[in-house]
N, C-alpha and C positions, 0 to 999 in steps of 0.2 A: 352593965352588961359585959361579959368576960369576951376578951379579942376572938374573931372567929379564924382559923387555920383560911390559907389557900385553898383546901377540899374544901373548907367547907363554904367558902365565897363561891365555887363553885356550882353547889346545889344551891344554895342561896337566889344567883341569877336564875335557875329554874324555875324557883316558886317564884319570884320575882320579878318573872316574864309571864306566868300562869299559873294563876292561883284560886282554889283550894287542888291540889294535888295528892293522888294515893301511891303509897313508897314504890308502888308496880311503875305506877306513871313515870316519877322523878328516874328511876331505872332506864324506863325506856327512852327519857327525853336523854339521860348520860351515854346512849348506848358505843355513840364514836370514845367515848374514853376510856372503854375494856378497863369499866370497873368490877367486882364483881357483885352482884346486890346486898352481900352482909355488908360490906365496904359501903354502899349507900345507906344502906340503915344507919347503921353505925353511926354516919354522919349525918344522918337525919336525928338519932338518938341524944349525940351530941349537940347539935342545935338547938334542942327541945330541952334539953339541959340547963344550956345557956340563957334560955328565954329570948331567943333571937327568932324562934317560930314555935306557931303554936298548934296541937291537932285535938281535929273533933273527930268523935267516935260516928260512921256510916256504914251502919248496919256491922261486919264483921273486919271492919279495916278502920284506918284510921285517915282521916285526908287533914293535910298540913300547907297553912298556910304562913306566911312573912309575919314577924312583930316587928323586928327591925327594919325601917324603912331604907331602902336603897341611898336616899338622897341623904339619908344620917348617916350613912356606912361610910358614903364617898367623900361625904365632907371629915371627918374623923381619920380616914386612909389619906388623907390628901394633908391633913392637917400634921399627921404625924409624921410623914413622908417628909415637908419642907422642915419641920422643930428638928429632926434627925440631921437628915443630910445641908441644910439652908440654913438653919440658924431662925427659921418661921420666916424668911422671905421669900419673896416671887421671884423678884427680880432676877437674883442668882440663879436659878432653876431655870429661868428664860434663855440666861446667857450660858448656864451648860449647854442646852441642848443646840442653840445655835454656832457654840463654836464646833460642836462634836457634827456638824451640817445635815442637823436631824428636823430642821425645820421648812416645811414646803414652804412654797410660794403664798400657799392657802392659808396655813396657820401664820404666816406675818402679816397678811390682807385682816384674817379676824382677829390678829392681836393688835393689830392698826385700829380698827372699828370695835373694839374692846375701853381701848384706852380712850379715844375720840367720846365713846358714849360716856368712858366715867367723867373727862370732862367737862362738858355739860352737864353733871349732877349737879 
């Protein structure tokens, strides 16, 4: 499957929070990002391109749903994010964002109980 744009991860989380969707709906679920709706088709047209969603014809519209699964998207966006900038490590990526003091209290409690559970594998 060909890489999907920023826009189009965009609509993507749409159908991906609510699905089967008509290109009117995904419009009005975008409407804080003063797109204009050829601009959502378009990017609905392109995804359907891609084979990243799929639509069935209802009645005189077409409603579009996800083929790409979220949970494949993020692993692939996550995987190419650390081989890019990490070298395909964690570790690294842990200790940028802690030196740069972008890590709560919270996310070292669950990176605590992260590690702790792998552990015990």
């Amino acid at each position: 499957m060909s890489q999907i744009s920023e826009a189009e991860a965009v609509v993507m989380e749409v159908l991906w929070s609510r699905h089967p969707l008509g290109a009117d709906d995904v419009v009005a679920a975008l409407a804080d990002r003063d797109w204009a709706e050829p601009t959502i088709k378009t990017l609905l047209n392109r995804l359907l391109t891609k084979g990243a969603i799929s639509a069935s014809r209802d009645g005189r519209r077409y409603l579009y749903s996800p083929v790409l699964q979220r949970q494949a998207w993020v692993a692939e966006q996550s995987s190419g994010l650390l081989d890019k900038l990490f070298a395909g490590r964690v570790a690294p990526l842990v200790a940028h964002f802690s030196q740069r003091g972008e890590l709560s209290a919270q996310d070292i409690a669950e990176l605590k109980k992260l590690i702790q559970e792998l552990d015990h594998d």
